[in-house]
Phi, psi and omega in degrees: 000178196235134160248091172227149185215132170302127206244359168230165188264133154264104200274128164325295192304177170263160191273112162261149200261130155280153202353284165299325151315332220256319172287312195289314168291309195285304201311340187258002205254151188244030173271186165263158177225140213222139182214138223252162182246172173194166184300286181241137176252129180253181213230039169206259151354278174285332176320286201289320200282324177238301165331305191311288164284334155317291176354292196275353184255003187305328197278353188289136180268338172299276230217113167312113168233122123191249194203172185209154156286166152331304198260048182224314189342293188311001169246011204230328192297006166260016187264324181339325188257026168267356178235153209267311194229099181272106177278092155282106200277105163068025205296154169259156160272143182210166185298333178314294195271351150311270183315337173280314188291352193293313175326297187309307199317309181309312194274010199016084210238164202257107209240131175243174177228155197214119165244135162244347177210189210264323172331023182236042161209164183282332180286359193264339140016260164325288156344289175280334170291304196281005158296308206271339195056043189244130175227004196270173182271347170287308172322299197291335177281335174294304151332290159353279211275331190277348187276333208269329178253351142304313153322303197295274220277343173286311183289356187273321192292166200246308189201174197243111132279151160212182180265356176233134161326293204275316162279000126332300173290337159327313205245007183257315150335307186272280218276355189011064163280143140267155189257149158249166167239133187239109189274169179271148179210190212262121163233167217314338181321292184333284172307305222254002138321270152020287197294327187301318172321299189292312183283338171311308220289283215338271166016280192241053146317126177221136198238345176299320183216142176287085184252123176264127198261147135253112173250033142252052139005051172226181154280347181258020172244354164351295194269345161297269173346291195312345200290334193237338195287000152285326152296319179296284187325317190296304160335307189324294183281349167294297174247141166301340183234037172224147204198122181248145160266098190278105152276086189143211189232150175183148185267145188262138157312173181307323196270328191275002179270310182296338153293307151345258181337332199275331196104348214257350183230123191241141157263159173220160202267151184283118244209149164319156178301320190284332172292330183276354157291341181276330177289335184282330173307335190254007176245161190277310202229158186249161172257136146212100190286129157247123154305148182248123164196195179294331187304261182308009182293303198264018172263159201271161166236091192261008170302313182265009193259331191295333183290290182327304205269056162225021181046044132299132183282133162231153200223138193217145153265126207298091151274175159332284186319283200276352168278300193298342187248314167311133112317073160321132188079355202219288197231058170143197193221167157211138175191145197278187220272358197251033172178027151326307177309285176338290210275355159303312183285331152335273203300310147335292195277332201258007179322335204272337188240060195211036172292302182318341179227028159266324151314324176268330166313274186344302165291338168270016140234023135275001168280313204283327230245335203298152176279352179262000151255039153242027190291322179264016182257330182274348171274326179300331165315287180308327185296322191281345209258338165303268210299335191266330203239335195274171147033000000 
């Protein structure tokens, strides 16, 4: 493990420009211009989805981006017609933004929608409780009601982004939209935390203890967890200096409670983005144990680019996803559900000897991830839903 500790405070929210900073950049810009809507800007979703790109489009000479809530709409309709592309990112439906779309629709404005998961239809429902195991009626009516006005505003739409190959084709299948693919990637906050980290790591080594990390800490990630935890506990209980770490909160089984108790199993509290590169900085290897179904088929993997640029080790289960991005043996690890153990105690006993390919993740994924290399992928995007949907 690493004893490196984050030495300044991070505020949950994103530094978003205000309101009038924000109106004021489309009203003034002589680009094209693209703007994204959103419920709430939230420190998950819309980051990567949307901040994110603001971020990277600062450097574009095409196109002025940047975004508004629902509820600023009603102050935005004399800007409309000056703007070329409306991205509703993960938008819910509500009447504000029903009648704004209505609106565009009149102005015959080129209106996409930005997906990260299965969640924008209702059948897919069932599916996801029963990955997650919420069955209760508040849970299944919340589920509901939340796909069903995700649904409603998808269907408004003209085309699609989404993050994955296997959810493009998904949404091409149901909504036969046209799609882009946008992958989720790193931005700059993101790196250059990472890096102050990776000169923290040199140091401050602790060689005493084997720690393995999970950083999706939720209950609805529960069965995700489960995929792996009979290797883990036997890892545990095997050596003495090996220890997991959890971010966030989950109710545990008996065995991994009796490992609790024990010091052996830790929690840690759910932290600002920049602060959680510092907790994947301080465990040796990180995990990401997936249930294999559509659901994690078509979620993205920023589970291993969050590792790699902190010289984190990642070990994954070879899904659709995570076979296509991993190199097994070369810049990370994968493995299926019957040979966890193996590949924990592997990765475990050869720890002195796996620089190398902590090293390659890490340089493959500022090639791939980095926010400064995606300014001309984002622009062919806008450039493709302009020539196809626009004008």
């Amino acid at each position: 493990m690493y004893d490196i500790k984050c030495s300044r405070k991070y505020e949950f929210e994103l530094r978003i420009d205000d309101f009038n900073d924000r109106y004021v950049k489309i009203l003034n810009s002589n680009k094209k211009n693209v703007i994204y809507i959103k419920d709430v800007f939230d420190n998950s979703t819309f980051r990567y989805r949307a901040y994110n790109v603001i971020e990277t489009m600062e450097q574009s000479q095409k196109y002025c981006v940047t975004c508004f809530l629902v509820e600023e709409l009603y102050k935005i309709y004399n800007l409309v017609d000056k703007i070329d592309i409306f991205i509703m990112q993960r938008a819910k439906w509500s009447f504000e933004l029903s009648n704004f779309i209505k609106y565009l629709k009149s102005k015959k404005k080129v209106i996409i929608y930005d997906m990260d998961d299965m969640i924008y239809s209702t059948k897919y429902v069932p599916e996801y409780l029963n990955s997650i195991s919420y069955y209760d009626d508040i849970s299944i009516d919340s589920f509901f009601s939340l796909a069903k006005r995700y649904e409603l505003i998808i269907n408004e739409c003209n085309g699609v982004i989404a993050t994955t190959d296997n959810l493009v084709k998904r949404i091409n299948d149901d909504l036969k939209l046209p799609t882009w693919i946008l992958r989720n990637y790193l931005n700059k906050e993101q790196i250059d935390v990472s890096n102050e980290i990776i000169k923290l790591k040199t140091d401050n080594y602790d060689s005493s203890k084997f720690v393995i990390g999970y950083f999706s800490g939720s209950n609805s990630h529960k069965r995700d967890l489960e995929v792996t935890e009979q290797a883990l506990v036997k890892l545990m209980n095997k050596y003495d200096d090996i220890y997991l770490n959890i971010v966030g909160y989950m109710d545990l089984s008996d065995n991994l409670k009796e490992l609790k108790k024990k010091g052996k199993v830790v929690f840690s509290k759910f932290v600002s983005y920049e602060e959680l590169q510092y907790e994947i900085g301080k465990v040796d290897l990180n995990i990401i144990p997936l249930q294999k179904h559509e659901f994690n088929n078509c979620k993205s993997e920023l589970k291993y680019f969050e590792a790699s640029i902190v010289n984190t080790l990642s070990l994954a289960t070879n899904n659709d996803v995570y076979k296509n991005i991993i190199k097994n043996g070369r810049d990370g690890f994968i493995t299926d559900e019957l040979s966890w153990f193996d590949s924990l105690e592997y990765i475990y006993l050869n720890r002195n000897r796996l620089n190398d390919i902590i090293d390659n993740a890490r340089e493959k994924c500022h090639q791939i991830y980095d926010y400064d290399k995606q300014l001309h992928k984002i622009e062919c995007i806008y450039d493709g839903i302009i020539k196809e949907l626009g004008e």
